[in-house]
VOGU-3710 file (C-alpha; in Angstrom, 3 decimals, decimal comma):
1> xxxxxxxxxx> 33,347/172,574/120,614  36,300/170,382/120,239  39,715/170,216/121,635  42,588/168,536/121,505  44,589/166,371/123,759  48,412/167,668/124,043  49,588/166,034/127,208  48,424/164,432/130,347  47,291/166,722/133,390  48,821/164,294/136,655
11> xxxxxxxxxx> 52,402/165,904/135,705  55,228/166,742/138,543  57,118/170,293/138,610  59,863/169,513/136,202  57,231/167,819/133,902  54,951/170,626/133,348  58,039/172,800/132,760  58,934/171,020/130,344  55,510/170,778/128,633  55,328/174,371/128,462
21> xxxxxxxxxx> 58,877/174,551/126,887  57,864/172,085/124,014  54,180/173,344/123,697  55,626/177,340/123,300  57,263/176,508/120,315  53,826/175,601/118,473  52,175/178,958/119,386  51,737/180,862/116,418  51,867/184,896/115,444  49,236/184,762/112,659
31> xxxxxxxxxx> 48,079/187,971/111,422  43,836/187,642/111,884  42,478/188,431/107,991  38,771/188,731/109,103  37,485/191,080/111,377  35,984/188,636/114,323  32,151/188,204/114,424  31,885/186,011/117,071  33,736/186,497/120,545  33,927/184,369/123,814
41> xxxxxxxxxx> 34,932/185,576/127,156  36,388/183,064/129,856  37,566/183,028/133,023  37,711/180,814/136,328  37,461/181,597/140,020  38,531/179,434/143,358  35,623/178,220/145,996  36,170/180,389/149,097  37,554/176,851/150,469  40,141/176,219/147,793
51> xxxxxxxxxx> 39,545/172,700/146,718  37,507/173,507/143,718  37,753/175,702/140,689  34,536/176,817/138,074  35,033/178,393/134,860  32,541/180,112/132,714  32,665/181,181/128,979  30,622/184,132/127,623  29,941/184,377/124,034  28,758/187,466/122,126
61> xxxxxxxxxx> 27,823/188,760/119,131  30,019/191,487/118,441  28,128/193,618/116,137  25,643/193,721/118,806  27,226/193,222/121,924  24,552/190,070/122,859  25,001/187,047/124,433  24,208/184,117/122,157  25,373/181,052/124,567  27,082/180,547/128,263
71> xxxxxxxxxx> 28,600/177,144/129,377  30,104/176,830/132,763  32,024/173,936/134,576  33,994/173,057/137,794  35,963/170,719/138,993  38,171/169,688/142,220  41,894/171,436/142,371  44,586/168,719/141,494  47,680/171,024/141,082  49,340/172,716/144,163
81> xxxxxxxxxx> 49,763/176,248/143,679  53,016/177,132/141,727  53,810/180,697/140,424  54,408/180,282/136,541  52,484/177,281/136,618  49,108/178,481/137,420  47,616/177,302/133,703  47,715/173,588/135,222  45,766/174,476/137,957  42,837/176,261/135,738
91> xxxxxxxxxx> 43,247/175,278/132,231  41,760/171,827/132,827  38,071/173,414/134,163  38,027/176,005/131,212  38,630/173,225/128,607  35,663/171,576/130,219  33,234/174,754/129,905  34,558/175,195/126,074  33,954/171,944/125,384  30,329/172,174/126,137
101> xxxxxxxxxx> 30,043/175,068/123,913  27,574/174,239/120,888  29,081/177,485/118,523  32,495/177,929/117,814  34,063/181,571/118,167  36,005/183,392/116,341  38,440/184,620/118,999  38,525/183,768/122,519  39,679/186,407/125,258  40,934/184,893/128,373
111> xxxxxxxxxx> 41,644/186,504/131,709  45,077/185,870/132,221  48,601/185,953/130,452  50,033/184,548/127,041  52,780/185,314/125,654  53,747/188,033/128,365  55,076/184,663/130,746  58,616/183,942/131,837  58,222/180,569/129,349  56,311/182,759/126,976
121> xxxxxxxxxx> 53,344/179,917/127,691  50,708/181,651/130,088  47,350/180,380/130,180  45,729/181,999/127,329  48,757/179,960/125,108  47,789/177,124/126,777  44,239/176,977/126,010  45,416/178,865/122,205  46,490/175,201/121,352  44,462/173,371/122,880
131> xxxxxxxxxx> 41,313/174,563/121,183  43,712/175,848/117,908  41,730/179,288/117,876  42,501/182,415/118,028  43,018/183,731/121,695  44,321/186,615/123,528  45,486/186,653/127,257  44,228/190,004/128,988  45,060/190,162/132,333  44,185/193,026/135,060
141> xxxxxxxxxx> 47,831/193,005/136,222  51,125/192,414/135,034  53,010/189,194/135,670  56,718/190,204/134,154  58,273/192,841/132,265  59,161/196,771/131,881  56,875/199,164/130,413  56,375/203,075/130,086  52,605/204,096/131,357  50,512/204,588/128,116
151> xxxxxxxxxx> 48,771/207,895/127,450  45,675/208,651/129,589  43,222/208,084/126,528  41,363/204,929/125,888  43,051/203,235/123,012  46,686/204,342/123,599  49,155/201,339/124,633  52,917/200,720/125,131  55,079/197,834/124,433  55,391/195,402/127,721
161> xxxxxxxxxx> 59,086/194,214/127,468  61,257/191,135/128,674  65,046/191,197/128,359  63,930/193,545/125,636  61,699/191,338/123,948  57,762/192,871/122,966  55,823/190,351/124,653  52,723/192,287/125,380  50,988/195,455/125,190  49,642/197,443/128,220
171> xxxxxxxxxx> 46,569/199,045/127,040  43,689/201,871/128,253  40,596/200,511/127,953  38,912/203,715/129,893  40,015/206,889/129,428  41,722/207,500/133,121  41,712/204,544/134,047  44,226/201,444/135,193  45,245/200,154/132,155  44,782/196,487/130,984
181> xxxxxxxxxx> 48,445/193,797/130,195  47,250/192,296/126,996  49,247/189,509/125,238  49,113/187,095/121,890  47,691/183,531/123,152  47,805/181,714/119,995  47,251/182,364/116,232  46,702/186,226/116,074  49,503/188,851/115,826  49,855/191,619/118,870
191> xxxxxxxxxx> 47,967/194,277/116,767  44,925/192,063/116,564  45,116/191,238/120,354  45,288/194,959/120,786  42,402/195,963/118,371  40,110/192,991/119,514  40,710/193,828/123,227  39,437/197,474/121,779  36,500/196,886/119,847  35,306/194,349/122,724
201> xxxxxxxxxx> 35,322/197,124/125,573  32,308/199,124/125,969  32,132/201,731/129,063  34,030/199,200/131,875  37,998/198,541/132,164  37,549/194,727/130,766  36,290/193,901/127,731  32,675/192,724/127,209  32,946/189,222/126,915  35,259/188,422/129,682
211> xxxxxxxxxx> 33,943/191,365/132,020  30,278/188,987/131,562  32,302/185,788/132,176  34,206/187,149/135,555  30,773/188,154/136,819  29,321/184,936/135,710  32,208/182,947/137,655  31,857/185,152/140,414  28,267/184,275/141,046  28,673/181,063/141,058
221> xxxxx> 31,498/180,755/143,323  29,570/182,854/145,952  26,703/180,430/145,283  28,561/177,340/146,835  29,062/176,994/150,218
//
């Protein structure tokens, strides 16, 4: 699958501020006319000594809930740790594993935040333009912003807020159970993030694609020593 090339990754603080300033202008709240067919889960996880990061990206069929391909890639950490900044540190490993992919999804569902970001530029913006697909950021926790707990049912959300700005949704996957903080990454409108979140999840709090891409991650983090 192809990408595109935005910026350069060896950036200082006040540099990849201001990339995410310039680069959240371009994300775009595009209504999704076709119901998505194809779907690809990703997500990335640390080696238990810190100096490297893998990503893998789960793609499924939705009608069927089946995996048709998995990539996976890793790489050494180059960017210190910096709250707000955290896309520089695992963006450049995920844009590895997509670009291995031989299909090209529909919609991609990253673990992590989009709009919902102090910048409005979270991770799941960040990869948005670089791949210019759809993607929504669904993380398990929330990063900023007020909200009212949604109803108890699976399906019911409320609006996650920022100086009274929507900027996410926080959504019940599971009846019961701890809800989800979904947000637009790039070219899909807040009710699609919502719905595709929805018809992804099955019987577990994440939804299918990227629940099957945190386990794959998982696995092979533990496998390196």
């Amino acid at each position: 699958m192809n990408t595109r090339k935005l910026h350069k990754w060896d950036l200082s603080y006040k540099e990849a501020v201001e990339v995410q300033n310039r680069l959240a202008s371009q994300v775009r709240f595009i209504a999704i006319k076709k119901k998505p067919g194809i779907v690809a889960g990703l997500d990335c996880a640390f080696s238990k000594d810190g100096k490297r990061i893998f990503a893998a990206v789960v793609v499924i069929e939705l009608a069927k809930f089946e995996i048709i391909e998995t990539t996976t890639a890793d790489r050494k950490v180059d960017f210190p740790y910096i709250p707000g900044l955290l896309s520089f540190r695992e963006t450049p490993v995920c844009i590895d594993a997509i670009e291995k992919l031989k299909c090209s999804p529909d919609v991609f569902i990253v673990d992590g935040q989009g709009f919902a970001h102090p910048r409005r530029f979270g991770i799941a913006c960040h990869i948005g333009l670089l791949i210019d697909t759809p993607t929504v950021g669904c993380a398990k926790s929330r990063l900023i912003g007020d909200f009212d707990e949604p109803g108890k049912r699976k399906g019911q959300y409320n609006p996650l807020t920022d100086n009274d700005e929507v900027v996410g949704a926080v959504l019940r996957t599971r009846t019961n159970v701890k809800p989800v903080f979904v947000s637009i990454g790039h070219k899909c409108a807040m009710e699609d993030a919502v719905r595709i979140v929805l018809d992804c999840t099955t019987k577990y709090r994440l939804p299918e694609p990227a629940r099957l891409a945190h386990q794959l991650v998982g696995q092979i983090r533990l496998s390196v020593i």
